[in-house]
GULO-653383 format. One record per residue (C-alpha): residue in one letter; x, y, z. Coordinates in steps of 0.2 Angstrom, whole numbers, padded with zeros to 4 digits, always signed. Layout:
N
AXYZ;...
% end
This chain:
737
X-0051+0194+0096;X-0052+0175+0089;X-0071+0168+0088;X-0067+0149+0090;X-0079+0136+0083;X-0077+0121+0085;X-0088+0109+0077;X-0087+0091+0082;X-0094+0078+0069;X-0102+0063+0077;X-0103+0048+0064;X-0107+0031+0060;X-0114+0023+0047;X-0127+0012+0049;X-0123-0008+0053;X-0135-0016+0057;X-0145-0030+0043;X-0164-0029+0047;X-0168-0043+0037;X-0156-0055+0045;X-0159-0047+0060;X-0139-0047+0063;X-0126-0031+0067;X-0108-0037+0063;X-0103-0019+0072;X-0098-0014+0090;X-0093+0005+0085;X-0110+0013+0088;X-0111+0005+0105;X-0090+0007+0111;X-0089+0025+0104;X-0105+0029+0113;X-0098+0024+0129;X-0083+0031+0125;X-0082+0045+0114;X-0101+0053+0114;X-0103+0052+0130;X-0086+0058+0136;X-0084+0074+0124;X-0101+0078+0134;X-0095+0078+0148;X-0079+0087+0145;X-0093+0101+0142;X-0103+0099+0158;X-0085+0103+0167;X-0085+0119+0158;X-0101+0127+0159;X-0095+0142+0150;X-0088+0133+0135;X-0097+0133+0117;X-0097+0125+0103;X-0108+0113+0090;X-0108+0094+0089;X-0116+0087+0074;X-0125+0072+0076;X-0129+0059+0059;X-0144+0053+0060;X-0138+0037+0055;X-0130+0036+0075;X-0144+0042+0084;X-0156+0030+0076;X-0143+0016+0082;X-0143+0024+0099;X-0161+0022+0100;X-0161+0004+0096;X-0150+0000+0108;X-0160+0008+0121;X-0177+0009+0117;X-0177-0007+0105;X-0166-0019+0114;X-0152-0022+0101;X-0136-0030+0101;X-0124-0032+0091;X-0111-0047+0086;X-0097-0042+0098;X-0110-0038+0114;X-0118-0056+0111;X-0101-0065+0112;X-0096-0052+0128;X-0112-0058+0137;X-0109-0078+0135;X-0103-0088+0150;X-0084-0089+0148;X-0085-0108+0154;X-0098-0111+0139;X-0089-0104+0124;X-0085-0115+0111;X-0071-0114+0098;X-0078-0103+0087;X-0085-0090+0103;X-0064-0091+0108;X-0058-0089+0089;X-0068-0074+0089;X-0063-0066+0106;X-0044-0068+0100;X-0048-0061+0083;X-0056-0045+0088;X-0057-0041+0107;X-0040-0034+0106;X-0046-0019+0094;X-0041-0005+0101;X-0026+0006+0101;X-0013-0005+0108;X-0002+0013+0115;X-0015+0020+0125;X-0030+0008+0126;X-0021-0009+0131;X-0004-0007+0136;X-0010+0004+0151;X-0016-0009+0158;X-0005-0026+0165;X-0017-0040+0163;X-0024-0033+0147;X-0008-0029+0139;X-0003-0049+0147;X-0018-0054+0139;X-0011-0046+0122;X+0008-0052+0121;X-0001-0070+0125;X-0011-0068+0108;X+0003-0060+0100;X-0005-0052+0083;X+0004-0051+0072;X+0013-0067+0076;X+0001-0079+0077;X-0014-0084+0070;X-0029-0088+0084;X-0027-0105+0082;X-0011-0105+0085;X-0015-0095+0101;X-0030-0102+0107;X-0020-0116+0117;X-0013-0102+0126;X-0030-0094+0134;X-0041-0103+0148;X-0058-0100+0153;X-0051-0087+0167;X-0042-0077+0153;X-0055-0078+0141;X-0069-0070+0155;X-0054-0057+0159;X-0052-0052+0139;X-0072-0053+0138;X-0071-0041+0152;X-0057-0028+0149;X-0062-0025+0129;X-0077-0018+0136;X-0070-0009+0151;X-0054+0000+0139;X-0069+0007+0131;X-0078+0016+0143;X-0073+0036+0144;X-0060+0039+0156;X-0072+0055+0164;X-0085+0040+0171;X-0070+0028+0180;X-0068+0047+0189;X-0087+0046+0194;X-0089+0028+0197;X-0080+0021+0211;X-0085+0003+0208;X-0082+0004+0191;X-0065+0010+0195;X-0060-0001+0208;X-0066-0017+0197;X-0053-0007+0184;X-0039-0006+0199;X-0041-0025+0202;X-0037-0030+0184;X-0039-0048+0182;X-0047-0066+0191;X-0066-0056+0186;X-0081-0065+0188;X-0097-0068+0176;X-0106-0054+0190;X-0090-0041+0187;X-0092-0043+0167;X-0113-0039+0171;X-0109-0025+0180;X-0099-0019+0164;X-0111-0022+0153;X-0124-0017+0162;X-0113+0001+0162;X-0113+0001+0144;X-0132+0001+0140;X-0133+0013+0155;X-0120+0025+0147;X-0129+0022+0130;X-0147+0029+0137;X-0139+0045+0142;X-0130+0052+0127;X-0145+0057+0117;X-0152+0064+0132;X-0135+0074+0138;X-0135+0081+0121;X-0153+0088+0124;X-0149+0096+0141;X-0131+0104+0135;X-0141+0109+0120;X-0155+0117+0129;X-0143+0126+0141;X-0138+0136+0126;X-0119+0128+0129;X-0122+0120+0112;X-0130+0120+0094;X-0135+0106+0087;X-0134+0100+0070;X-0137+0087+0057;X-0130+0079+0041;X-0140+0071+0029;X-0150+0055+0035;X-0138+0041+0030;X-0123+0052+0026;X-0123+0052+0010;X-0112+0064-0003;X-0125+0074-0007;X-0118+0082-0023;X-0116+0064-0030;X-0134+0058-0028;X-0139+0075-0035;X-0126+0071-0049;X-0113+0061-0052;X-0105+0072-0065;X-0101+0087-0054;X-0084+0075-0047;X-0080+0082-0064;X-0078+0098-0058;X-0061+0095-0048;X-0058+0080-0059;X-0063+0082-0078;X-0053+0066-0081;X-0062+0055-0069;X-0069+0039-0074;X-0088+0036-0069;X-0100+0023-0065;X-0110+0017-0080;X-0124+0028-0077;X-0120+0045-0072;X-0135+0054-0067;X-0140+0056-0050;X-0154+0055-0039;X-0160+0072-0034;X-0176+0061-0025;X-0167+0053-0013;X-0158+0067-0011;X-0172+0076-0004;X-0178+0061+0008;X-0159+0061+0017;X-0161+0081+0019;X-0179+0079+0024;X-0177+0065+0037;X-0163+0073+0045;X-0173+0086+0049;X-0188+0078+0056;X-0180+0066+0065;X-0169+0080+0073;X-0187+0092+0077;X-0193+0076+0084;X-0179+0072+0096;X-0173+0089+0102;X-0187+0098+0100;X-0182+0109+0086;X-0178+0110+0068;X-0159+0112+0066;X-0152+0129+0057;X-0132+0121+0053;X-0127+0105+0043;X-0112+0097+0040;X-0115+0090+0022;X-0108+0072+0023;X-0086+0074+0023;X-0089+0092+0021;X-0096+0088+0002;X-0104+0104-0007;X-0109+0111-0024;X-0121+0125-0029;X-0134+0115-0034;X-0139+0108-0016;X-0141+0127-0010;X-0162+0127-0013;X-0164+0110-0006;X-0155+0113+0011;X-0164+0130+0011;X-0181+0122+0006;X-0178+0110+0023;X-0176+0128+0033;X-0155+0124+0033;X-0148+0143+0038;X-0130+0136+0039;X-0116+0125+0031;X-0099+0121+0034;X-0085+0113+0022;X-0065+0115+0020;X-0053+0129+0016;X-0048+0122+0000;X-0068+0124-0006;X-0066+0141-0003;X-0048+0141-0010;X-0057+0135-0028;X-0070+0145-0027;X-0055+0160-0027;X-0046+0154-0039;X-0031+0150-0026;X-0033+0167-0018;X-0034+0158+0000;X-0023+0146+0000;X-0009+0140+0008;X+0012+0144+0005;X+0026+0130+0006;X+0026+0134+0025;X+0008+0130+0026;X+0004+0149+0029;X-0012+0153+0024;X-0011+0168+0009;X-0024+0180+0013;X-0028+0176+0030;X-0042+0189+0032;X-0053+0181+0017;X-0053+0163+0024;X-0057+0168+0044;X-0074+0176+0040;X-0091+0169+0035;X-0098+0169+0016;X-0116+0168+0010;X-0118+0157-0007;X-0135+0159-0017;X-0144+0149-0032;X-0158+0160-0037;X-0170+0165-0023;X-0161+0152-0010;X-0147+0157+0001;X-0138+0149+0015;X-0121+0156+0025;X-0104+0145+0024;X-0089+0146+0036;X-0073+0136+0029;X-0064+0126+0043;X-0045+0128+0046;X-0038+0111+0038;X-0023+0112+0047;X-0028+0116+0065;X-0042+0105+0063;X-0027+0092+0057;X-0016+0096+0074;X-0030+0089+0083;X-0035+0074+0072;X-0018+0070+0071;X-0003+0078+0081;X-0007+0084+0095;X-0007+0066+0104;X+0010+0064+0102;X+0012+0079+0115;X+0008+0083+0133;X-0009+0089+0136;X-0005+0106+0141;X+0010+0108+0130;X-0001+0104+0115;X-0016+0116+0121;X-0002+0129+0123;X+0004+0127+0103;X-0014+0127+0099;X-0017+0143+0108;X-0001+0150+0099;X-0009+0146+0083;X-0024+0155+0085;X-0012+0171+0092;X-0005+0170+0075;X-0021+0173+0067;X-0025+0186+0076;X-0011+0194+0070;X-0012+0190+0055;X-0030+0196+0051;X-0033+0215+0050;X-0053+0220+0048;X-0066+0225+0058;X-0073+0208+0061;X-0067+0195+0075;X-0057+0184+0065;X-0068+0167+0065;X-0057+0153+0064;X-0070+0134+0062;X-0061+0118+0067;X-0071+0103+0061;X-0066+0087+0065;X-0073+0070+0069;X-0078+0069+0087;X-0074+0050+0090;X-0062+0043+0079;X-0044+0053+0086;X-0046+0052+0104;X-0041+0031+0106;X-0024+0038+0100;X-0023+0050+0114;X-0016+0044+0130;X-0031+0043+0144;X-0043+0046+0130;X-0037+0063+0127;X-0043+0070+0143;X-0027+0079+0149;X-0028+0089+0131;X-0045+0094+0131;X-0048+0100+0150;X-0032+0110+0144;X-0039+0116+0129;X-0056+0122+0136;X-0048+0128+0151;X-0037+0141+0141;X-0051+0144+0129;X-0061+0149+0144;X-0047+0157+0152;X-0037+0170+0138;X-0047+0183+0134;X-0042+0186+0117;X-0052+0169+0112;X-0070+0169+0112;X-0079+0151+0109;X-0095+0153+0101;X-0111+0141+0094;X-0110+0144+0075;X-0127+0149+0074;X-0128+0161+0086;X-0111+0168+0078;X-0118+0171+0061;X-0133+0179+0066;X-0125+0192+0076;X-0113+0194+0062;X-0122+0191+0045;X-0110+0189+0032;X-0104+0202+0020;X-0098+0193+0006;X-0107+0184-0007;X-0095+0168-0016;X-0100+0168-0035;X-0101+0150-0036;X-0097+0137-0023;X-0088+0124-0030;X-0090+0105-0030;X-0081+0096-0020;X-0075+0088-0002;X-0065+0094+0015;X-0053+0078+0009;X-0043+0087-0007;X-0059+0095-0013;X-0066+0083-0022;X-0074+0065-0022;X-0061+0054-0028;X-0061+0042-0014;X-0081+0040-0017;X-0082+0038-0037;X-0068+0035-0048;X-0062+0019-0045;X-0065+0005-0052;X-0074-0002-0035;X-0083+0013-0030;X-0092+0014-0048;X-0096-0004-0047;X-0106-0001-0032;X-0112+0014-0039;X-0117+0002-0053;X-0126-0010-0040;X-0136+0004-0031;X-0141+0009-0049;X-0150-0008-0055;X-0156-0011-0038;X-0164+0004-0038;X-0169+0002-0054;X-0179-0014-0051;X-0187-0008-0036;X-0193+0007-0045;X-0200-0006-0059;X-0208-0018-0043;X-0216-0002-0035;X-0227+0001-0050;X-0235-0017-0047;X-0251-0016-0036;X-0248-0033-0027;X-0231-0029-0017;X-0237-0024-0002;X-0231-0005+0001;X-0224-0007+0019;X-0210-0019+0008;X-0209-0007-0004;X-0204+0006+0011;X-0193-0007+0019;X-0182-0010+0001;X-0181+0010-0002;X-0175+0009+0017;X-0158-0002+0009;X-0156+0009-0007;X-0154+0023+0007;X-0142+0015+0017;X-0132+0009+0004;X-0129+0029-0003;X-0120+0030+0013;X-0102+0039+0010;X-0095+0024+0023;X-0096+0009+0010;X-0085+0019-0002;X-0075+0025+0009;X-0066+0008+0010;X-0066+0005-0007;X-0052+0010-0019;X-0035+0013-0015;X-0037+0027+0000;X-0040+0020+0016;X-0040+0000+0021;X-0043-0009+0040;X-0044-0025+0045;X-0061-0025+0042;X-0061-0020+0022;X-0069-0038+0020;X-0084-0034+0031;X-0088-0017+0023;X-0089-0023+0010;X-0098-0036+0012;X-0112-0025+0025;X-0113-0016+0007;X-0118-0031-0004;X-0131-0038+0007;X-0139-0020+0009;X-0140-0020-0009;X-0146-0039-0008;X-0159-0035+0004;X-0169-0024-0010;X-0172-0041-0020;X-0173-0049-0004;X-0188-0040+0001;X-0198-0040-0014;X-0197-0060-0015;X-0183-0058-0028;X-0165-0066-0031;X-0151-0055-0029;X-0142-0054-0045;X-0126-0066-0041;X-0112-0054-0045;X-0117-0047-0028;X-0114-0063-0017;X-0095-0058-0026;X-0082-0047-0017;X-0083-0031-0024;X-0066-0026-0017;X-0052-0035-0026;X-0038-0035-0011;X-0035-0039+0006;X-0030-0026+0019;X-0016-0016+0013;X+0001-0019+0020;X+0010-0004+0032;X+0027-0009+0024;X+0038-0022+0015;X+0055-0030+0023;X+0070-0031+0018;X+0077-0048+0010;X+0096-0046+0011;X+0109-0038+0020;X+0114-0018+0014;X+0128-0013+0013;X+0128+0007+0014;X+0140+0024+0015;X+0130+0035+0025;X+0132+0050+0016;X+0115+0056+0014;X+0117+0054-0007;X+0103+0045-0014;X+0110+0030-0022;X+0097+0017-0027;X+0107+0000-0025;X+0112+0002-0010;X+0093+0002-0003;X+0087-0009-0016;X+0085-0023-0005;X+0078-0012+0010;X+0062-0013+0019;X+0051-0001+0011;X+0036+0011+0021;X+0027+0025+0009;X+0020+0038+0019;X-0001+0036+0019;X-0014+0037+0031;X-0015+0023+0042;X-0029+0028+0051;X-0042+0022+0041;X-0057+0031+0047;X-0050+0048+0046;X-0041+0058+0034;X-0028+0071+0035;X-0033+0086+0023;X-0014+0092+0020;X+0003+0079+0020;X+0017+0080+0029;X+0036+0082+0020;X+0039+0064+0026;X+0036+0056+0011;X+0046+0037+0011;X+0056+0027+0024;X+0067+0013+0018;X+0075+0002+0031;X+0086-0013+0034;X+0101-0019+0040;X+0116-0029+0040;X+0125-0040+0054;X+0131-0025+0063;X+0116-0011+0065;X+0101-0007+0059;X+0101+0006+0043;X+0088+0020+0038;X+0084+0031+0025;X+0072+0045+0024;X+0064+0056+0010;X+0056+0071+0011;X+0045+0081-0001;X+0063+0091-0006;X+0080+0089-0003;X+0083+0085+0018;X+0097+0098+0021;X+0083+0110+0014;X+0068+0102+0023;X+0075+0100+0042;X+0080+0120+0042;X+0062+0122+0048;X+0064+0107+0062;X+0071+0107+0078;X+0071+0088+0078;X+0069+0072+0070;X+0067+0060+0083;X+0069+0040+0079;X+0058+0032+0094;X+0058+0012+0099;X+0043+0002+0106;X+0055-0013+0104;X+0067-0010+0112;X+0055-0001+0124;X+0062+0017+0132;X+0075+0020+0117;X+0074+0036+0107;X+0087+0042+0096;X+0084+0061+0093;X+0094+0071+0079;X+0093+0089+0086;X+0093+0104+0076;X+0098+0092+0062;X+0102+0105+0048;X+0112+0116+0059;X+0129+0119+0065;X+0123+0114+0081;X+0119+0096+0075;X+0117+0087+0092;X+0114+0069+0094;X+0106+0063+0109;X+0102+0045+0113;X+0088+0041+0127;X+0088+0027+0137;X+0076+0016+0144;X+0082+0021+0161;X+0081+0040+0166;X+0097+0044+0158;X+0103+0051+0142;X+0120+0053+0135;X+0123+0067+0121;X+0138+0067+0109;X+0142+0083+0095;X+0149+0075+0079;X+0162+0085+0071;X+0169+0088+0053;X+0154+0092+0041;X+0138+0097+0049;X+0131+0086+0033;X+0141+0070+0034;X+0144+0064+0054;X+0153+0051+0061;X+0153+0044+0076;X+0162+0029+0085;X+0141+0020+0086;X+0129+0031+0076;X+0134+0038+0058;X+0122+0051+0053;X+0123+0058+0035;X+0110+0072+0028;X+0111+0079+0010;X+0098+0076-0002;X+0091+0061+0010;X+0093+0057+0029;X+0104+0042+0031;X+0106+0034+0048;X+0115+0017+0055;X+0113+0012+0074;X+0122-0002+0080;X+0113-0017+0087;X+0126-0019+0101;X+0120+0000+0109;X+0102-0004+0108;X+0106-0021+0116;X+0097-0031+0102;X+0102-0049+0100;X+0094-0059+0085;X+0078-0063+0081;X+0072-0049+0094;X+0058-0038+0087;X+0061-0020+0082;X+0049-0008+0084;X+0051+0009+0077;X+0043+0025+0072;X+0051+0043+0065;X+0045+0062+0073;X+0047+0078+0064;X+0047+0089+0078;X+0043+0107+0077;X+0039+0121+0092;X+0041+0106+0103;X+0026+0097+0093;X+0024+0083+0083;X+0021+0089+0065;X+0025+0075+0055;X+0025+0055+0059;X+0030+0039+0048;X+0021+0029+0050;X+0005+0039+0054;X+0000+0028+0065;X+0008+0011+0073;X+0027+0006+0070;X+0039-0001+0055;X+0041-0018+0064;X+0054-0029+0058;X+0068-0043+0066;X+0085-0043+0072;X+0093-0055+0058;X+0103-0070+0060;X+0121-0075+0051;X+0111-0085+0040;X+0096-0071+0037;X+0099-0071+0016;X+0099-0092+0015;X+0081-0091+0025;X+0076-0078+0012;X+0084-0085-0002;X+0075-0102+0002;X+0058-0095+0004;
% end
């Protein structure tokens, strides 16, 4: 028997500036039409399913403003003006940012949207280089269709005019755009509400996280990120704050009592962050229960669990129970999520037919069912965020989950179970010495301190807080200001602002991040009378959004052999394999590791390197598959490429394929169009003629390792290599430039 607990993790920081009265950010508002909202529903159609769904504070308090407060935020403002009366800057705005959303599943669904998008062409062209291009008519269609691609695709099923209006597509009017909005704020008033009712069914727990998320072990102090890093360099002052500790805990709680009725017993520490010295304060707030990441668990061992080149877990049977941890009289249970499964579903698993990719993940947890021998179910967590991996699903991940929860429902091997209600019928026998310090993301907090920009904001909290503390002893500030500038020092502890900051993670709206997290600072001085200190009205971050992949400046001329033979790539395109998805990281990498790309007048040429020699890596693949968007339809697909059974196969845009078998080495293949070679690296040249490219036509690329008929491994992780079919006189442009 498998207890499945899946933990859903619902989470945005807080955008909104109170003192200017302004929120620069849509994602409260789209992800609860979409994403809060929707995953409810998914439960309502299975009555009998369970699980928890943590809420952050942070979100639910933005719920509530949007619906008992009447707030808006930039994005809804420009949505609800008359298309005929926008000025420039309105129109500038619309082309810059209406068309964020995953352009696969999200826009090119959808003819006039997708239209709407080739016209702007990002990527391209700038917005005023494209605003001559839009009239009124498409501008009230873009107005409208950003909105509606946002809306879950469970309420089109339940709203017939909503769903006709989507049917129609195009020529709307300022009423059908109402009608939309209108929907969202509708949506918006019932997710808190839905959550309550599911809840009080017994369908689900709910639970918190600290009030702003926060990294809890880093407020308490900043020197336990020493504990998996003792080299790491810290902000200037290195102590914590164990206070405000206290009041994120503490308002979590009330604000959750208050809402739903009772206090929560689980938390999910902000990004899974944990150290033994936050045991007694959790437990002093009446916290039962904590969850955080198998490599926590893993440290706290001594590598005892932890997982083999194969990404086997050694030891199964230690990692799929629960643990108690205990600092003096104080104790609270812990379960460990499974990175990897949790990471099939944040990940991969979109890249697959629903019900194919429900299947792998119901083999999974067959495997650890196996695997594990005690008397115990095996309890096998998956934690991941609720919101962030579902845009990147086709139809918004619907076809997956009503698989998933149907064969959940349906096996009766698996059990799902609420987490609370599985640890108090199964109390847990063991007791870790020591829980160690660190995150679900590597297990420790290098993307929040370290860097040089993550201390300096630690640095700016620090004398912000320093001078508020100074100003709060003086009898004439009134104290509702004081309350209102502690209110900022809280919001900026959030775990979001550093998030962007550093080298980790990086979006299109790095600039905005970081400056949401300057005036929050600002707003303490702001409040009190005072001036901000004028380093903070200074970027904080030093770059600009980081680039998916250089291109290459001349032509290569290559010997596909699959030997690694640095000049001839030298002058290639160049992709290092990262996490493109900005909001969410992957606990464990792939063995992709670089992808290096050019051409010459004949084909297009590309190299991949793994994490160990190719011939070695593909033996556990059946596939590597090369996939177009541009050309559209075209995959090239490497079949059991380190075997004697190497099998080429090329897809077509039209619903026909042709395969071919290369002969002589299995290593080194040539064939009269495609030459293959695979040694210590993959090398691969297709001509241009095949693929029907002619110069300057866009190519559009992405590489699949595929394993039991699933995506296990993608570069890039998200979008395509893009690059341009080149010209004769390609290396005299270059040269020139």
């Amino acid at each position: 028997m498998v207890d499945l607990a899946f933990l859903w993790h619902q989470h945005q920081p807080y955008y909104p500036d109170d003192v200017a009265g302004e929120n620069p950010m849509p994602w409260v508002r789209l992800h609860g039409v979409k994403d809060y909202y929707g995953m409810a529903l998914h439960l309502q159609e299975f009555p009998e399913m369970r699980c928890t769904i943590n809420l952050v504070p942070s979100l639910v308090l933005q719920l509530q403003t949007y619906t008992e407060r009447g707030a808006s935020d930039r994005f809804l403002d420009v949505s609800r003006i008359d298309a005929a009366g926008l000025n420039e800057s309105d129109c500038l705005f619309l082309l810059n940012h209406f068309f964020m959303a995953n352009a696969q599943t999200m826009i090119r669904p959808f003819s006039r949207y997708f239209e709407l998008y080739q016209r702007r062409a990002p990527g391209r062209n700038t917005a005023p280089e494209a605003l001559r291009r839009f009239n009124d008519r498409d501008f009230r269609d873009l107005q409208v269709w950003f909105n509606l691609a946002w809306i879950h695709p469970l309420v089109f099923e339940r709203d017939t005019d909503l769903r006709e209006l989507r049917k129609r597509g195009r020529n709307f009017s300022e009423q059908d755009k109402k009608q939309v909005l209108d929907k969202h704020l509708e949506i918006l008033k019932a997710v808190i509400p839905i959550h309550k009712k599911l809840a009080d069914s017994g369908q689900i727990e709910l639970t918190t996280t600290p009030y702003f998320h926060p990294i809890l072990p880093l407020l308490l102090d900043k020197k336990l990120a020493r504990e998996a890093l003792p080299q790491v360099k810290l902000p200037r002052y290195t102590g914590g704050y164990p206070e405000d500790a206290a009041v994120h805990v503490r308002r979590a709680v009330e604000q959750h009592a208050a809402i739903f009725g009772t206090p929560p017993r689980g938390m999910w520490p902000a990004e899974g962050s944990v150290c033994q010295s936050m045991i007694p304060l959790l437990a002093q707030h009446g916290i039962k229960w904590i969850a955080t990441d198998e490599e926590i668990l893993g440290q706290a061992t001594q590598g005892f669990v932890s997982r083999d080149a194969q990404g086997l877990v050694r030891n199964p049977e230690l990692l799929y129970r629960p643990y108690r941890v205990r600092e003096g009289e104080h104790e609270l249970s812990i379960v460990f999520r499974d990175h990897a499964l949790s990471d099939m579903i944040g990940f991969h698993y979109q890249r697959s037919p629903g019900p194919e990719a429900a299947d792998d993940f119901m083999k999974h947890l067959h495997g650890i069912q196996a695997a594990v021998n005690h008397d115990q179910p095996a309890l096998v967590s998956v934690i991941l965020d609720g919101e962030n991996c579902w845009e990147h699903y086709p139809e918004g991940g619907v076809p997956f989950l009503r698989a998933l929860y149907e064969r959940c429902l349906r096996i009766p091997e698996i059990r799902p179970v609420r987490l609370g209600e599985y640890l108090e019928q199964n109390p847990p026998r063991d007791t870790l010495p020591r829980l160690f310090a660190g995150s679900w993301i590597n297990h420790n907090f290098s993307i929040w301190v370290g860097h040089e920009e993550d201390n300096t904001a630690w640095d700016a909290i620090h004398r912000a807080r320093e001078h508020l503390r100074g100003r709060a002893q003086q009898a004439h500030i009134p104290p509702e200001r004081i309350r209102r500038a502690w209110e900022e020092i809280y919001i900026a502890e959030g775990s979001d602002w550093f998030w962007w900051y550093g080298d980790e993670h990086s979006s299109s709206q790095d600039a905005l991040f970081d400056y949401l997290f300057r005036k929050h600072v600002q707003n303490v001085y702001l409040i009190l009378g005072d001036t901000p200190p004028p380093e903070l009205s200074r970027p904080i971050s030093r770059r600009g959004q980081r680039a998916v992949h250089t291109l290459p400046h001349r032509f290569l001329e290559v010997k596909v052999d699959g030997r690694e033979t640095f000049f001839e790539w030298i002058s290639a395109g160049r992709y290092i394999c990262q996490n493109e998805r900005g909001t969410m990281a992957m606990a464990a990498q792939g063995p992709l590791r670089e992808v290096l790309f050019g051409f010459n007048l004949r084909e297009l040429l590309v190299r991949i390197d793994f994490d160990a020699p190719a011939k070695t890596v593909l033996t556990r693949f059946e596939a590597i598959r090369i996939g177009f968007v541009e050309p559209p339809g075209w995959q090239i697909s490497i079949e059991h490429p380190a075997s004697p059974r190497q099998e080429i196969r090329v897809v077509h845009p039209k619903p026909q394929g042709e395969s071919w078998s290369p002969g002589g080495d299995r290593n080194v293949s040539t064939t009269p169009e495609i030459r293959l070679g695979i040694d210590r690296i993959l090398e691969l040249s297709v001509p241009f003629e095949l693929l029907g490219i002619k110069v300057d036509q866009p190519i559009q690329f992405h590489i699949e390792l595929v394993e039991g008929g699933q995506s296990r491994d993608r570069a890039p992780r998200e979008g395509t290599i893009n690059l341009t079919c080149p010209s004769p006189d390609f290396e005299q442009i270059m040269w020139d430039v």
